[in-house]
N, C-alpha and C positions, 0 to 999 in steps of 0.2 A: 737516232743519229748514228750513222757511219761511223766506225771504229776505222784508225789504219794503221798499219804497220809500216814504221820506219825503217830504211835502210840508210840513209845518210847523216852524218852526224852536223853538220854547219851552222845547226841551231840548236845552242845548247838545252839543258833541262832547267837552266835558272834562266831563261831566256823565255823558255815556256809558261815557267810559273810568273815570271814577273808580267806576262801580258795576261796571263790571267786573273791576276792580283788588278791589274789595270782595266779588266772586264770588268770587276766586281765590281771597281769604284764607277765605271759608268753605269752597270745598274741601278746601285743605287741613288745615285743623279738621277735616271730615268722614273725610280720609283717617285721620289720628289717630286720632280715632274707630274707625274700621274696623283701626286696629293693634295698639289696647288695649282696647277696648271689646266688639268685633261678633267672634262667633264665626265662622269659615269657613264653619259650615253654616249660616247666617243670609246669605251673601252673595248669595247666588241672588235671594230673595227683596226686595232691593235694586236688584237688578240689571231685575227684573221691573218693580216701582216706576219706576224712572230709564225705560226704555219706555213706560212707560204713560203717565210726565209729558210725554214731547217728544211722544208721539200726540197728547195735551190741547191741548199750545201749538201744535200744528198747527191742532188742530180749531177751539179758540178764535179762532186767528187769520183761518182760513176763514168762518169767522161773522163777520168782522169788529169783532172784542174784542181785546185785550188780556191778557199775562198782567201780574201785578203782583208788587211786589217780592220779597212772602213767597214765591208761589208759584219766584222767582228763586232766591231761597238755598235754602231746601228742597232746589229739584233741585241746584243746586250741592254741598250737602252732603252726598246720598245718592251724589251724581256722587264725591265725595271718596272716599266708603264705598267705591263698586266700584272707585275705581281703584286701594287698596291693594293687592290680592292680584297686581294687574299689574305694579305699581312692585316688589313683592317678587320676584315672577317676573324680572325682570327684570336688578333688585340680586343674585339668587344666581347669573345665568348671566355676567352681567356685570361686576359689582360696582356696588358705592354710587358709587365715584368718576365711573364711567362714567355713569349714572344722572344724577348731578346734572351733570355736565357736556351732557347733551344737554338738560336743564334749560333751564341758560344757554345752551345753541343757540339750544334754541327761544325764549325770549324778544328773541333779538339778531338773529334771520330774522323774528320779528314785528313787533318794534319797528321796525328796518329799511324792513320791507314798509308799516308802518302809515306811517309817518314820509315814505316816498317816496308812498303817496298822495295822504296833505293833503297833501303842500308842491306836488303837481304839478300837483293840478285837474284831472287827466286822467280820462276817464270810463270806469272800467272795465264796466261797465251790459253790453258787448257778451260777457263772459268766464260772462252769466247761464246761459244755455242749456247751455253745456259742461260748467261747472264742479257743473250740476243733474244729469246723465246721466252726470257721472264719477263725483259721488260715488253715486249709484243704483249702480254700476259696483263700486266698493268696498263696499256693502254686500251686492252678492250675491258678490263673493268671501269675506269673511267668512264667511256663510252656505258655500259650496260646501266650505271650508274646516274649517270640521264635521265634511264626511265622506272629506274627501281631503284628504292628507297632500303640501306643495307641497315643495318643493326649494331649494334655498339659494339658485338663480339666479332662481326667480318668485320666492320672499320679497322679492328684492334690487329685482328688478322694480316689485311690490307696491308696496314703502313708497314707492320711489321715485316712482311715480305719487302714492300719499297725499299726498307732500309736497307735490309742486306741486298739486294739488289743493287742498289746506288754506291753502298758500301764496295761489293764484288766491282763495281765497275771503278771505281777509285783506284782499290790493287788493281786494276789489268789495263787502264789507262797508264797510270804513273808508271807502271813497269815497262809499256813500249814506248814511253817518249825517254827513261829517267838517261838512257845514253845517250840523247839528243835526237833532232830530227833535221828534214833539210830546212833552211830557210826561207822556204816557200809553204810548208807546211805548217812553221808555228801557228799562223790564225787557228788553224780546225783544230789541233793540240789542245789548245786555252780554250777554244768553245767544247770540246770534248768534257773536258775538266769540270768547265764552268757549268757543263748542265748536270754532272756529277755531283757536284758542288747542291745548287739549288734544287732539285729534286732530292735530294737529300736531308733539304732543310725540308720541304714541303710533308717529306714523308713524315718525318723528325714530329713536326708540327700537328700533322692528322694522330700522330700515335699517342701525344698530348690532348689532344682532342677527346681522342678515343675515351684514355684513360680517364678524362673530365666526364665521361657521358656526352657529350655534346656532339653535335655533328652537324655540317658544313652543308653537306648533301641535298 
């Protein structure tokens, strides 16, 4: 997903965070959805949707647009739908307790990360380039992961990379919105965040995995 830098301040940084606090709660609506709702053999087809939304706010954003709120929750919600069947995957190898404890990891390395940003002023702007070509990095192990079957010591490897990658993108998100952005930009802000956010948990989660022995794959 498109990074972008701000020049205009008319959308503040609590303006930011509170529509992404407002994504999460449609996720997880969404993932409900996906528990009571969305049959398994309907997931795919969601899953297909959620790609073709983040190619659009790519494409959109390269055109120099904007996405706008609806099109924000939409993919937050469909994003809720596909993440059920991983959160479940995850809760049988694991358990619930463990589950929602990487939960609260993850909100308490984000908050943390977010919270040492704005209070530092410090410009993480230099972490663009890496942090672009690692996660490029993690999407073609996904992909190779497909068809090859990894090992408890790359899984362990893997997340662990995700994390500080997801980590990295947290400081250098929160640092180019924490002055604010324009008012037309808040949506992709909160979606920036918000995939920061969950790929963060997901990493969080594999690296739990890892550490169980178990694997997803």
């Amino acid at each position: 997903m498109e990074r972008t830098v701000t020049v205009s301040h008319s959308g503040s940084f609590a303006h930011v965070l509170q529509t992404f606090a407002i994504s999460l709660l449609v996720s997880f609506l969404g993932t409900l959805v996906g528990a009571i709702v969305v049959p398994p053999s309907m997931i795919t087809l969601f899953v297909v949707a959620e790609v073709v939304m983040l190619i659009a706010a790519v494409v959109i954003r390269i055109r120099g647009r904007n996405i706008g709120y609806g099109f924000l929750y939409a993919f937050t919600a469909i994003s809720g739908v596909t993440l059920y069947p991983v959160i479940e995957a995850y809760g049988s190898m694991l358990g619930a307790n463990v589950v929602s404890g990487a939960f609260l990891a993850t909100a308490v390395i984000f908050g943390g990360l977010a919270l040492y940003a704005h209070r530092s002023k410090r410009d993480f702007s230099f972490l663009g380039g890496f942090l672009f070509a690692g996660t490029i990095g993690l999407v073609l192990m996904s992909l190779i992961s497909l068809f090859v079957s990894f090992g408890s010591v790359m899984n362990l490897v893997w997340s662990l990379i995700g994390i500080l990658i997801f980590s990295g993108w947290v400081l250098y998100d929160v640092a180019q919105y924490r002055d604010g952005v324009g008012a037309e930009e808040v949506p992709l802000a909160a979606l920036n965040i918000y995939l920061d956010f969950i790929n963060l948990f997901l990493y969080i989660l594999r690296f739990l995995a890892s550490i169980a022995g178990v694997n997803r794959d």
